[in-house]
Residue frames relative to the residue before (quaternion, step in Angstrom):
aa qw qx qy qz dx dy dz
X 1.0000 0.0000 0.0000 0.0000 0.00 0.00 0.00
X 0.1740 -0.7862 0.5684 0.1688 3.44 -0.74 0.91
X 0.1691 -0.8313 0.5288 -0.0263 3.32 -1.40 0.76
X 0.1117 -0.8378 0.5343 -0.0060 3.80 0.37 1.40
X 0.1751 -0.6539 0.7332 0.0643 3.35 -1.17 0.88
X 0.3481 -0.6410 0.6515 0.2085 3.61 -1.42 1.21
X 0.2433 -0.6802 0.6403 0.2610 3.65 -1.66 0.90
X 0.0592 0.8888 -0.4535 -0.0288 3.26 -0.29 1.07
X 0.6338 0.3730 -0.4487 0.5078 3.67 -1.14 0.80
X 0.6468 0.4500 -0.3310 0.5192 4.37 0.64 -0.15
X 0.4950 0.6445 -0.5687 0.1274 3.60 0.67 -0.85
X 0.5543 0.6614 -0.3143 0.3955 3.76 1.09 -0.64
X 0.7579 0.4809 -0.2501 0.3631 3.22 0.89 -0.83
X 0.4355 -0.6638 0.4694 0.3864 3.60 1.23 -0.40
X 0.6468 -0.3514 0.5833 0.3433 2.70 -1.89 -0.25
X 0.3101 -0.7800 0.4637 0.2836 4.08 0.68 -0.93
X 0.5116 -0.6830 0.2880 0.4345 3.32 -0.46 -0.55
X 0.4622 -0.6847 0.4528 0.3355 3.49 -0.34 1.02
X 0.1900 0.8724 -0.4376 0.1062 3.17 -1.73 1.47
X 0.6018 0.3004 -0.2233 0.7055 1.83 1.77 2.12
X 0.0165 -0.7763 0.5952 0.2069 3.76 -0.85 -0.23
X 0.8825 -0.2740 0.2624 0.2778 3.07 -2.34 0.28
X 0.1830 -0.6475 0.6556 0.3426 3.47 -0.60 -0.66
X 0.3534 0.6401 -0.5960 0.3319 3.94 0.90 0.50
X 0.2076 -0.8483 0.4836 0.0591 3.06 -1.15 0.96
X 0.6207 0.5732 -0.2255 0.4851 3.74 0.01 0.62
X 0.7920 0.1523 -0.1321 0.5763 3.26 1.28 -0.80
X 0.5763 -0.4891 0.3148 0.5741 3.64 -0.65 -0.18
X 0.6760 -0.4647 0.5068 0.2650 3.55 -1.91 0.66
X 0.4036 -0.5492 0.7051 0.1958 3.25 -1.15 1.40
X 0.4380 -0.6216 0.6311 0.1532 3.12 -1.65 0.99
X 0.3453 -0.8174 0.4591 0.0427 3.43 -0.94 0.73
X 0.3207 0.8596 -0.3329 0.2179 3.44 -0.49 1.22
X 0.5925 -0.1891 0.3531 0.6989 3.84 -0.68 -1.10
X 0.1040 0.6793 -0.7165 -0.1200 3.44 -1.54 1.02
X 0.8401 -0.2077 0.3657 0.3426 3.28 -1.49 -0.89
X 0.4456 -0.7018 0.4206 0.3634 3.60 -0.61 0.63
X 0.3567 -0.7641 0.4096 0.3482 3.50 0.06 1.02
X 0.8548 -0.2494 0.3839 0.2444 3.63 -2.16 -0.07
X 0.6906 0.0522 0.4400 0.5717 2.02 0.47 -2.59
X 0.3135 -0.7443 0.5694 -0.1532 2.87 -1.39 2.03
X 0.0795 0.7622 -0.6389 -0.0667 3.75 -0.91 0.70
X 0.3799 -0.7228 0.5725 0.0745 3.33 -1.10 1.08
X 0.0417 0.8198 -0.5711 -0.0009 3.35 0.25 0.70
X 0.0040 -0.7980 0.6021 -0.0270 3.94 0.06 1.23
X 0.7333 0.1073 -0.2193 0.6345 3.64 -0.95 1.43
X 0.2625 0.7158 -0.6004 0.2414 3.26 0.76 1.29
X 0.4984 0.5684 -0.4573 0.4684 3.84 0.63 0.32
X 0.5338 0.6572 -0.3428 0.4070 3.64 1.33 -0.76
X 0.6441 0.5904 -0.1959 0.4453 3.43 1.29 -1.34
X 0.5599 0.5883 -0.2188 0.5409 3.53 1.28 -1.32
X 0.8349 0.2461 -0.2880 0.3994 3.64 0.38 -0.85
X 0.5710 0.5178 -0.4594 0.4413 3.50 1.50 0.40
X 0.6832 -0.6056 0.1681 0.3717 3.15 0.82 0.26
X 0.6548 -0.4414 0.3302 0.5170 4.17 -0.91 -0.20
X 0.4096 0.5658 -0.6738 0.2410 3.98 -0.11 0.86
X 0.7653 -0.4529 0.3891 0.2403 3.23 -1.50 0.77
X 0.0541 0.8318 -0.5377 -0.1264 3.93 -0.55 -0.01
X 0.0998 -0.7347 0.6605 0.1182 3.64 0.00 0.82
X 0.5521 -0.4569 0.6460 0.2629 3.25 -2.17 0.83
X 0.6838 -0.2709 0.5812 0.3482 2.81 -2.47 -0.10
X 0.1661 -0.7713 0.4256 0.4432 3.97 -0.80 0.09
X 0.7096 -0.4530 0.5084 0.1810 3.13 -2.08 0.08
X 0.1872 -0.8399 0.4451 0.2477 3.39 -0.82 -0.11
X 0.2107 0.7827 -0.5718 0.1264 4.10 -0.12 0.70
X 0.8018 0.1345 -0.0729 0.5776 3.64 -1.74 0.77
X 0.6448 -0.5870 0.4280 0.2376 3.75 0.56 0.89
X 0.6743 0.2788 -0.4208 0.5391 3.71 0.95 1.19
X 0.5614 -0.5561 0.5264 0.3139 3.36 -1.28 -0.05
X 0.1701 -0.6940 0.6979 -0.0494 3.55 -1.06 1.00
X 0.1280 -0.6496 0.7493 0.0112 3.46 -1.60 0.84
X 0.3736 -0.6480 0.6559 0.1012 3.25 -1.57 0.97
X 0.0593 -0.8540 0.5164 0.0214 3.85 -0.68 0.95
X 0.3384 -0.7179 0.6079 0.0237 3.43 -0.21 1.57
X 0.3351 0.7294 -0.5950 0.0407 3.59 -1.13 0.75
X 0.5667 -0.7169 0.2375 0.3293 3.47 -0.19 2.44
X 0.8522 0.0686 0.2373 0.4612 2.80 0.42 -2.29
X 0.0389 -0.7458 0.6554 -0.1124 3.47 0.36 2.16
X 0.2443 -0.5993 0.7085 0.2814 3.28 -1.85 0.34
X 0.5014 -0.6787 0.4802 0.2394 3.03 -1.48 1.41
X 0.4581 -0.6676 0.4332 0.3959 3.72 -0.67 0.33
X 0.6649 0.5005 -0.3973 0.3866 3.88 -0.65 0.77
X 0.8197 0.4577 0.0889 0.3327 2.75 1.09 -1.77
X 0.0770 0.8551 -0.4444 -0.2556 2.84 1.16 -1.79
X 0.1769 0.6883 -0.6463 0.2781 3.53 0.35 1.44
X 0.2892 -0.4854 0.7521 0.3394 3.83 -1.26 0.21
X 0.0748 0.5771 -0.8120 0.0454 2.95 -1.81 1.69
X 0.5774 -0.5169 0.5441 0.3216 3.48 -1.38 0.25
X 0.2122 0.7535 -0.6139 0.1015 3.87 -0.13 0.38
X 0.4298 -0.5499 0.7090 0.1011 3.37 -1.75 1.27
X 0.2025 0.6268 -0.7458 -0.1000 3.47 -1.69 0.04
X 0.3049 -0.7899 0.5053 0.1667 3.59 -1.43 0.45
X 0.4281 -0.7953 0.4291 0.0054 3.74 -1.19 1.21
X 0.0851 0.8176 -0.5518 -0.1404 3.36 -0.94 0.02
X 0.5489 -0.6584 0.4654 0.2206 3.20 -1.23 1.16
X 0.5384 -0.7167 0.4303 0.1063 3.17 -1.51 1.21
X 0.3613 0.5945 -0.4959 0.5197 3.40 1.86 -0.03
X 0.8643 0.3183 -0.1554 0.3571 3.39 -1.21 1.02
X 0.7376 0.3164 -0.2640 0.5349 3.61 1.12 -0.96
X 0.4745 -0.7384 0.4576 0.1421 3.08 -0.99 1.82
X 0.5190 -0.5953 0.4332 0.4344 3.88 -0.73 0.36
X 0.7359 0.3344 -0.1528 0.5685 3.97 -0.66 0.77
X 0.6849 0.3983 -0.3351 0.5098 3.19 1.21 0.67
X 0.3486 -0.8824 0.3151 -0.0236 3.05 -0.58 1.41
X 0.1143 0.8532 -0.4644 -0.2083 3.78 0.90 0.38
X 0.2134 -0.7312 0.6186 0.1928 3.85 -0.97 1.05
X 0.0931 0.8655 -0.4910 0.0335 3.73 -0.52 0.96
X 0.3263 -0.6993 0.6304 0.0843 3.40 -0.97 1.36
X 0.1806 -0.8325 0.4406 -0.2832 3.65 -0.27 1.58
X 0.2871 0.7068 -0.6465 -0.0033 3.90 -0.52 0.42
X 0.2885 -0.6508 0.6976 0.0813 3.67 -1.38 0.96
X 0.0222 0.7804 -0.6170 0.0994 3.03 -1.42 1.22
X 0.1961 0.7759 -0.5456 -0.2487 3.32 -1.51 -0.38
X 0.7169 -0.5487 0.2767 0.3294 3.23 -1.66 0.97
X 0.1630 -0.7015 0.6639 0.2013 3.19 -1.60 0.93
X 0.5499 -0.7405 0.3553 0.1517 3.22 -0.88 0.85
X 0.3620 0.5960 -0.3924 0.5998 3.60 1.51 -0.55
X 0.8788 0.4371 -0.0599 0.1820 3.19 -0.52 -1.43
X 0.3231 -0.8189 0.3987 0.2568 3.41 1.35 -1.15
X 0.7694 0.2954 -0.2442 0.5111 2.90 1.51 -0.48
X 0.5411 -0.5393 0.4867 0.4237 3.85 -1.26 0.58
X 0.5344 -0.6092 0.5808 0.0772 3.07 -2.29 0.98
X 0.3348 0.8937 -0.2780 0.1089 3.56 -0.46 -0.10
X 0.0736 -0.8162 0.5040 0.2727 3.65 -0.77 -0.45
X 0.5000 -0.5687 0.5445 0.3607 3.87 -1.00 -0.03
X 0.2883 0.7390 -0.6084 -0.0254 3.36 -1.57 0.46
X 0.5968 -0.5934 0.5327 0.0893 3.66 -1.34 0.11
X 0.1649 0.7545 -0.6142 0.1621 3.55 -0.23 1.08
X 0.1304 -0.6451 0.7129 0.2422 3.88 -1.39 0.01
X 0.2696 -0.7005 0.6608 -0.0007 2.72 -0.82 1.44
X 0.0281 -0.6936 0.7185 -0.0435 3.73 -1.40 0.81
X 0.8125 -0.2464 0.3480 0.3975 4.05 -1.83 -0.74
X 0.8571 0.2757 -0.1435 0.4108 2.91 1.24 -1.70
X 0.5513 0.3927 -0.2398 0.6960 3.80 2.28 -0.25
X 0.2159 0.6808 -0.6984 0.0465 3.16 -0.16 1.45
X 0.7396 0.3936 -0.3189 0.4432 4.09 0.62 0.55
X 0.5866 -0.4945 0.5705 0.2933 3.43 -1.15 1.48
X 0.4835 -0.5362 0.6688 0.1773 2.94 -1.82 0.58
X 0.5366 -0.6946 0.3602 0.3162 3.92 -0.57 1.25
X 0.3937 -0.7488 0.5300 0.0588 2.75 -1.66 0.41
X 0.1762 -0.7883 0.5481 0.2170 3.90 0.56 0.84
X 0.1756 0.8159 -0.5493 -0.0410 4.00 -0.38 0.58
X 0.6910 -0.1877 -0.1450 0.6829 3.91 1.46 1.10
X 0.7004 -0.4527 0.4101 0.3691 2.57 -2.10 0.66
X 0.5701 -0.4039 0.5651 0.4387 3.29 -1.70 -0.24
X 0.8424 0.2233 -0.3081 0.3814 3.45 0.19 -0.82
X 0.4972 0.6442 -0.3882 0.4325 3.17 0.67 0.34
X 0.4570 0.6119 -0.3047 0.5691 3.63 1.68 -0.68
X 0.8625 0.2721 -0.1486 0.3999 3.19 0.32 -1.27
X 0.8433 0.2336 -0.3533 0.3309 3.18 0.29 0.29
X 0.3139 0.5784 -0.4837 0.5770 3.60 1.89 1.36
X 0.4998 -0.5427 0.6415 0.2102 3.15 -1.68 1.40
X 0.5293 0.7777 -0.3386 -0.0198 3.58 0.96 -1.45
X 0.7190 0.2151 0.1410 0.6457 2.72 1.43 -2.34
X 0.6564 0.3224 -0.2602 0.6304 3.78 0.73 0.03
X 0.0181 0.7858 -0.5773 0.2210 3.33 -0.58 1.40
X 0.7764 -0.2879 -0.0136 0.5604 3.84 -0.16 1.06
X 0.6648 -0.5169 0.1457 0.5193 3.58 1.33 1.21
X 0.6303 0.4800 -0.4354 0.4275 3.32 0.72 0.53
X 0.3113 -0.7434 0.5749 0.1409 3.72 -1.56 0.39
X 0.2044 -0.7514 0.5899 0.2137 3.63 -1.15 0.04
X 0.1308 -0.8357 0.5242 0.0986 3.78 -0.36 0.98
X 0.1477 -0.8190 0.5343 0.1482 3.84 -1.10 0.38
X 0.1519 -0.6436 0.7450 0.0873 3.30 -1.21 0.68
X 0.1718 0.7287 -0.6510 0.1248 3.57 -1.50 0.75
X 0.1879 -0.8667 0.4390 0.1446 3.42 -0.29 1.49
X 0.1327 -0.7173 0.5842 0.3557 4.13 -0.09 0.03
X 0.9229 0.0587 0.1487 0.3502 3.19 -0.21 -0.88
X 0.1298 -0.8304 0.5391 -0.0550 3.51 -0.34 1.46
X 0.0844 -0.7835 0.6123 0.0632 4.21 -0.79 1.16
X 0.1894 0.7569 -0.6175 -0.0996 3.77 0.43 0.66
X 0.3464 -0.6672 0.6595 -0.0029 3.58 -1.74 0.55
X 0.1012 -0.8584 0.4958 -0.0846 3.38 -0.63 1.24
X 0.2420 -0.6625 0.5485 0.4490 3.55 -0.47 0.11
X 0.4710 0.6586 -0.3642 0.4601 3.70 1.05 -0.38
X 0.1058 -0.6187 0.6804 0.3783 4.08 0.94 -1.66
X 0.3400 0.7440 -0.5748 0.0203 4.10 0.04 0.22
X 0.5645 -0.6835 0.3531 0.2991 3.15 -0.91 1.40
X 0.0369 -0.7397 0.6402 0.2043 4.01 -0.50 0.04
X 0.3322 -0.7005 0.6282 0.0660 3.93 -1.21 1.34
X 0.1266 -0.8147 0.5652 -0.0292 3.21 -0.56 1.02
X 0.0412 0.7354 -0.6759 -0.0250 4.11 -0.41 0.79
X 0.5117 -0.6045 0.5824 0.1832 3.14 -1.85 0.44
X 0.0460 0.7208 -0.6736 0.1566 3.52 -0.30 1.13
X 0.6531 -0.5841 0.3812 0.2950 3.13 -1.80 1.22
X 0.7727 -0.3236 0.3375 0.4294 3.48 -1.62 0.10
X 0.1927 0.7872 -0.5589 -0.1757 3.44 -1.50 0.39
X 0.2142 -0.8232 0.5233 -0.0522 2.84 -1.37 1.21
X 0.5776 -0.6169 0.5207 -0.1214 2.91 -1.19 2.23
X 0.0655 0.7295 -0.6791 0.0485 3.42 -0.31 1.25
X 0.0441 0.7292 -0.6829 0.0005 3.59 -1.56 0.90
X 0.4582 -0.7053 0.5277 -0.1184 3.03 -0.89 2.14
X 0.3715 0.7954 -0.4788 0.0014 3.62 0.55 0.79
X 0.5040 -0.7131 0.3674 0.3202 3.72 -0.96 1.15
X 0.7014 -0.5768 0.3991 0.1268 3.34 -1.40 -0.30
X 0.6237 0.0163 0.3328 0.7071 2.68 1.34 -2.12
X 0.8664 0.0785 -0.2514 0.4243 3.29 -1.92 0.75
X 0.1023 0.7764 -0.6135 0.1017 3.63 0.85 1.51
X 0.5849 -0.5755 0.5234 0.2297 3.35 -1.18 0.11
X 0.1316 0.7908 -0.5895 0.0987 4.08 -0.15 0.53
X 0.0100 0.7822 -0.6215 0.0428 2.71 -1.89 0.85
X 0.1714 -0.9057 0.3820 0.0662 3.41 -0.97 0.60
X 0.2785 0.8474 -0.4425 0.0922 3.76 0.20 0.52
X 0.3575 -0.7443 0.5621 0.0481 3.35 -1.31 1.45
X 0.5201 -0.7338 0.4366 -0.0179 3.12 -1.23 0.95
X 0.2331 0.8524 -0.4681 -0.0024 3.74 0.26 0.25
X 0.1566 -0.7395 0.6521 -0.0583 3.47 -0.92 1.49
X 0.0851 0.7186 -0.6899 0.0194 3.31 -1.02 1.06
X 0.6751 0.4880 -0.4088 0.3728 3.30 0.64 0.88
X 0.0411 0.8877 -0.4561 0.0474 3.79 1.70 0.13
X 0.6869 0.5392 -0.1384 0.4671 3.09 0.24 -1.70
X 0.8957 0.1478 -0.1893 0.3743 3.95 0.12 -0.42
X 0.3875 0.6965 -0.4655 0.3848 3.46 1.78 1.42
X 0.0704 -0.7679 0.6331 0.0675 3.38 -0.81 0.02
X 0.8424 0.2819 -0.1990 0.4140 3.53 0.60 -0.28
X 0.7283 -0.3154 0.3408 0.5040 3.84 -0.64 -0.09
X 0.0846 -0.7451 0.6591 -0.0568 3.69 -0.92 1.20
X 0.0721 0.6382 -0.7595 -0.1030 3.88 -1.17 0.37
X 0.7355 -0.5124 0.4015 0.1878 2.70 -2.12 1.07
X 0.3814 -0.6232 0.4097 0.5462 3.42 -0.88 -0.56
X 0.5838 -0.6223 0.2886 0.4343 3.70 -1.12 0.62
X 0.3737 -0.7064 0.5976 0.0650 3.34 -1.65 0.89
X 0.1144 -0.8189 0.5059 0.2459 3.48 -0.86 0.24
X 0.0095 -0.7631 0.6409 -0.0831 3.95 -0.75 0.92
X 0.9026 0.0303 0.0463 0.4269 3.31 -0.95 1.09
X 0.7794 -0.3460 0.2555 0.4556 3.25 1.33 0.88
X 0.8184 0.2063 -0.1126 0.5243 3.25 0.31 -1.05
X 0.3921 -0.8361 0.3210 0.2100 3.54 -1.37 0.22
X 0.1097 -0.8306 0.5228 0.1572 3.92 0.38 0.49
X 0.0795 -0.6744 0.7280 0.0941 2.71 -2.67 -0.21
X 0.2888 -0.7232 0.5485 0.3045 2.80 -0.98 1.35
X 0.0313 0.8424 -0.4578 -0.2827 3.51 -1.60 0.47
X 0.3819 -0.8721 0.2463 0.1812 3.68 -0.72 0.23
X 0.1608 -0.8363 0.4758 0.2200 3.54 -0.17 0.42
X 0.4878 -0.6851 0.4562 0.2910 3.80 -0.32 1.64
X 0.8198 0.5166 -0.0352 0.2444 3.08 0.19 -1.32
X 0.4409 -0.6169 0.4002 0.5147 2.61 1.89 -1.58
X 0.5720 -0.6102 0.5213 0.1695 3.08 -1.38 0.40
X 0.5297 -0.6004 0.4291 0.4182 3.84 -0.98 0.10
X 0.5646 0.5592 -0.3959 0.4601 3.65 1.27 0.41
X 0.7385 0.4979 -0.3058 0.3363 3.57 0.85 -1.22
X 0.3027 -0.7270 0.5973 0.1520 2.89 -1.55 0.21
X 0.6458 -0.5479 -0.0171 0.5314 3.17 0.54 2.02
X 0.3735 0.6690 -0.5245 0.3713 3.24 -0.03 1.50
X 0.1466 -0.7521 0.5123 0.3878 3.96 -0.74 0.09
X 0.6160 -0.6161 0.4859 0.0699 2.59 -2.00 1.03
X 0.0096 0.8142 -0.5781 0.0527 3.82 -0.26 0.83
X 0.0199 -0.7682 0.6381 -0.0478 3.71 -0.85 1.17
X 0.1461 -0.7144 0.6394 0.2437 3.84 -1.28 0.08
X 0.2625 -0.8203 0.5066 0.0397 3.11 -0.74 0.97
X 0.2174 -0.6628 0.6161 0.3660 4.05 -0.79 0.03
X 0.3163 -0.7179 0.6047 0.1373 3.27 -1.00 1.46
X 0.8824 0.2872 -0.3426 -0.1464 3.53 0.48 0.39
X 0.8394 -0.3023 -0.0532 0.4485 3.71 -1.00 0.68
X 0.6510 0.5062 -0.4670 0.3192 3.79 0.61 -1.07
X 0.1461 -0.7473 0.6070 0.2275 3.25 -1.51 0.10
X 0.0672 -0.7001 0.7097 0.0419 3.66 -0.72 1.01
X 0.7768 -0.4450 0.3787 0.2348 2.72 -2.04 0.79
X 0.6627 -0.4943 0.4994 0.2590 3.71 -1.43 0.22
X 0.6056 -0.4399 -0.5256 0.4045 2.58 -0.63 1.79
X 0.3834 -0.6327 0.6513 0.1690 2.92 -2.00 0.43
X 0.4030 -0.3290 0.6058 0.6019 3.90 -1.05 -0.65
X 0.0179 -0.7898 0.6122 -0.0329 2.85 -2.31 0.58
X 0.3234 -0.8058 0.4551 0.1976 3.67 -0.17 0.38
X 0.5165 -0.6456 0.5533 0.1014 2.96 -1.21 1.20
X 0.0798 0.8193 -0.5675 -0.0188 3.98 -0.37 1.37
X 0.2564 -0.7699 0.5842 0.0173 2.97 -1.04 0.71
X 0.1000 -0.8569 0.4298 -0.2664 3.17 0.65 2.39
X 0.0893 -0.6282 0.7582 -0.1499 3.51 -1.56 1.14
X 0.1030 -0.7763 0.6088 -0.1274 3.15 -0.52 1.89
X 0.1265 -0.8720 0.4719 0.0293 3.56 0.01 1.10
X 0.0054 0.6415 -0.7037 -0.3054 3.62 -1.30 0.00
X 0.4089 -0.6651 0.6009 0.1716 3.44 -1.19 0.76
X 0.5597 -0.6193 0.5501 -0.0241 3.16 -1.59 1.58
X 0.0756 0.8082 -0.5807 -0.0620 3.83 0.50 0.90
X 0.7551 0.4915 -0.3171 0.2961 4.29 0.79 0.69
X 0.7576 0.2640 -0.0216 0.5966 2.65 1.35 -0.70
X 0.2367 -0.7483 0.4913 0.3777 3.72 1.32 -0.93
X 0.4251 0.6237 -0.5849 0.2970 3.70 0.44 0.52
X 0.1541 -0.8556 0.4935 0.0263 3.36 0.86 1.13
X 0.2948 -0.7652 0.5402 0.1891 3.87 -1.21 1.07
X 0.1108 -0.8647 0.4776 -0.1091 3.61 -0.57 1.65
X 0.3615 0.7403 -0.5654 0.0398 3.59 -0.76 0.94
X 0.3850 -0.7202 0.5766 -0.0241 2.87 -1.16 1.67
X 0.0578 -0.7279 0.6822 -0.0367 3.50 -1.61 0.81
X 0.1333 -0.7833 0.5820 0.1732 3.72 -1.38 -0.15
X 0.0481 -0.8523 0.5169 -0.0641 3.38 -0.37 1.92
X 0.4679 -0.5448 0.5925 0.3650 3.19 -1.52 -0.12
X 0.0787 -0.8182 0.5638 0.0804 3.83 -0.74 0.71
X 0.2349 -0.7793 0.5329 0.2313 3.70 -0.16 0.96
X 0.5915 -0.5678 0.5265 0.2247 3.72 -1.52 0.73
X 0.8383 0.0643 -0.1062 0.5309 3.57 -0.08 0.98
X 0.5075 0.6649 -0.3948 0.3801 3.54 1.28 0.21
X 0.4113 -0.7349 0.5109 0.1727 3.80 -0.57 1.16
X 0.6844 0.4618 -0.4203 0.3765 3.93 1.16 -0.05
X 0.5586 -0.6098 0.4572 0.3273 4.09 -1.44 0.75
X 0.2058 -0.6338 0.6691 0.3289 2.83 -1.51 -0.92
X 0.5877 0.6242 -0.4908 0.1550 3.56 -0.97 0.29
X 0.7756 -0.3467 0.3768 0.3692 3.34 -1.14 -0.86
X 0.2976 -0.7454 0.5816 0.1325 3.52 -0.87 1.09
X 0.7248 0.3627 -0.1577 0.5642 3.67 1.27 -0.83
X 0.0127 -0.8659 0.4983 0.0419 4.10 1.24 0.49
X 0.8025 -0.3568 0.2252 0.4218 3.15 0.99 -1.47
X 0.3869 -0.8070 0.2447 0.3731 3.19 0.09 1.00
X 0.5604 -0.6547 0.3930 0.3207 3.27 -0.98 1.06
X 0.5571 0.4949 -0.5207 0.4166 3.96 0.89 -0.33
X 0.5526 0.7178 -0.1975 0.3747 3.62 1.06 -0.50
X 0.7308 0.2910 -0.0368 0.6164 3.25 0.98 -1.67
X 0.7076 0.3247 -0.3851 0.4955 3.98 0.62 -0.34
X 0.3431 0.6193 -0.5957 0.3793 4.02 0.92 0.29
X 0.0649 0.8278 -0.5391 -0.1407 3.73 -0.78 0.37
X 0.4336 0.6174 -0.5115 0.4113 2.51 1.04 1.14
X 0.6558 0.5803 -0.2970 0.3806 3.04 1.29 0.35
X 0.3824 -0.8250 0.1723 0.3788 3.47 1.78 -0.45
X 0.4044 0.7411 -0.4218 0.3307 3.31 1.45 0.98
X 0.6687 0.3595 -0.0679 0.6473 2.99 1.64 -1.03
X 0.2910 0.7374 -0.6087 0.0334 3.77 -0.08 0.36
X 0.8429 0.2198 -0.0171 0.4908 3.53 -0.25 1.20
X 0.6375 -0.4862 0.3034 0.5149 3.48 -0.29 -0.78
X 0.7013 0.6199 -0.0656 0.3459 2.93 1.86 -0.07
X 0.0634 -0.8066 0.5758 -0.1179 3.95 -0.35 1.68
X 0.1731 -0.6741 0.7154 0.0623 2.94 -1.38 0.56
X 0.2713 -0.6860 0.6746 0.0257 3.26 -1.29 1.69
X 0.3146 0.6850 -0.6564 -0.0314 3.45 -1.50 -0.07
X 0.6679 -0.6468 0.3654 -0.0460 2.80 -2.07 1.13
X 0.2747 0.7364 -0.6167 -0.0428 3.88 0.35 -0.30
X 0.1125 -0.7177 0.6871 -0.0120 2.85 -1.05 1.35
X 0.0182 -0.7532 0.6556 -0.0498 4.03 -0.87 0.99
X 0.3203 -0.6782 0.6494 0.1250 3.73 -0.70 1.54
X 0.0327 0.8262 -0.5581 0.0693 3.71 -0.51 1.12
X 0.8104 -0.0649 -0.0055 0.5823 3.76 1.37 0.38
X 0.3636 -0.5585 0.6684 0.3304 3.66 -1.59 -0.03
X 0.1637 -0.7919 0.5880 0.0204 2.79 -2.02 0.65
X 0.0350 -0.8887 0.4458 -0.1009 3.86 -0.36 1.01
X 0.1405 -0.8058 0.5568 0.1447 3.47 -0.92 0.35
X 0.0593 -0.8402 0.5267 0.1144 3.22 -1.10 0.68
């Protein structure tokens, strides 16, 4: 079923003049320019803060379009393939709550952000099929790093504005299920990230029983920043991986408040720990975590399990692994 969204109130402005391309690689370069006023807005205030923590990924809070959830992915400091310049580049996601296996979502898509001078968002168009296992666009390089810094345009008392705007959405079922689409005003996603007196935590895991799980396992709960989490794990995997285990951090706690909530921006490093050598196995991400929300964050593909059950390598020694958490509160998060 195809599904066109009108861009409406820009048609005047054009397309501009392209000055620049994608960093997608494989297909031709999205031309770069004047786009559409986007959907969906992130405010990313103290967005220089992010820059000096370095080049992980930040995903938003998600969004809602075509009846699924979508996540905007901010990443500061990407090398571009060919070159290797640090460009700022955006790509866009969709959440697996909801997307049946064999369903394909084809999505016509442009990612921007606002230059201030001008008034008018920056940006280019692309095209991704999104599925269970491709739930992220291929990036988008849309300015240099140094060039960020040292324009008034798009960096404005250290904050940024990002855009997401879908045009046009083919999803494909073996089922044929119909997907309703309404027009609903802009939303916009404000993320408040701090400077100083973050909040950290740390908590290690010890399994001495690996070897004789088969199903889903949470940690015991932990408390950081008030609140309490767990990491949990799927030995085996998850229904996403491809023989790999599956690690997620969850907020463990109990209230439930309504959709959306405030939320807090974590800045997370899920580790397996190296009991021979210390070459310890680390991947790190930056999410939004809603207050009373029952979904994780992490990684469906952590590591591949030929990888992690080698013991010759010193993750697995025995039945025995050691997880651990760094967990670093680095902002609030809202939607209006």
């Amino acid at each position: 079923m195809a599904i066109d969204f009108t861009c409406r109130g820009l048609l005047g402005r054009g397309r501009g003049t392209a000055t620049g391309n994608s960093c997608v690689t494989g297909t031709a370069p999205a031309l770069l320019g004047t786009t559409c006023d986007p959907a969906f807005e992130w405010k990313v205030y103290g967005f220089s803060s992010l820059l000096q923590r370095g080049a992980t990924p930040a995903n938003s809070a998600p969004f809602h379009c075509c009846g699924y959830k979508w996540f905007l992915r901010v990443t500061p400091m990407h090398k571009k393939s060919g070159d290797g310049i640090v460009h700022l580049a955006l790509d866009l996601a969709i959440s697996r709550i909801g997307l049946e296996q064999g369903l394909v979502m084809n999505a016509v898509f442009e990612l921007s952000m606002y230059n201030h001078s001008s008034g008018t968002y920056y940006g280019g168009k692309a095209s991704y099929s999104f599925n269970v296992k491709k739930t992220h666009s291929k990036k988008m390089c849309l300015i240099r790093l140094g060039k960020l810094l040292k324009s008034s345009d798009y960096l404005v008392d250290g904050s940024c504005v990002f855009g997401v705007r879908i045009l046009k959405a083919d999803v494909s079922s073996p089922k044929k299920m119909a997907v309703v689409i309404s027009e609903k005003p802009v939303t916009v996603q404000n993320l408040f990230l701090q400077k100083k007196d973050l909040v950290k935590g740390t908590y290690t895991w010890t399994m001495n029983n690996y070897l004789d799980l088969k199903l889903p396992v949470n940690s015991p709960a932990f408390e950081v920043g008030g609140h309490k989490w767990h990491i949990r794990m799927h030995p085996l995997g998850d229904q996403y991986s491809t023989n790999s285990l599956s690690l997620y951090l969850h907020l463990h706690d109990p209230k439930e408040l309504p959709d959306p909530e405030p939320g807090m921006m974590i800045e997370l490093a899920l580790c397996i720990l190296d009991q021979k050598y210390g070459k310890h196995f680390t991947v790190k991400g930056r999410f939004v975590f809603r207050i009373g929300s029952k979904a994780g964050w992490g990684w469906s593909n952590f590591i591949a399990l030929n990888i992690f059950k080698d013991q010759s390598r010193g993750y697995l020694v025995g039945s025995n692994c050691f997880l651990k958490a760094d967990i670093t509160v680095i902002g609030s998060s809202n939607d209006n």
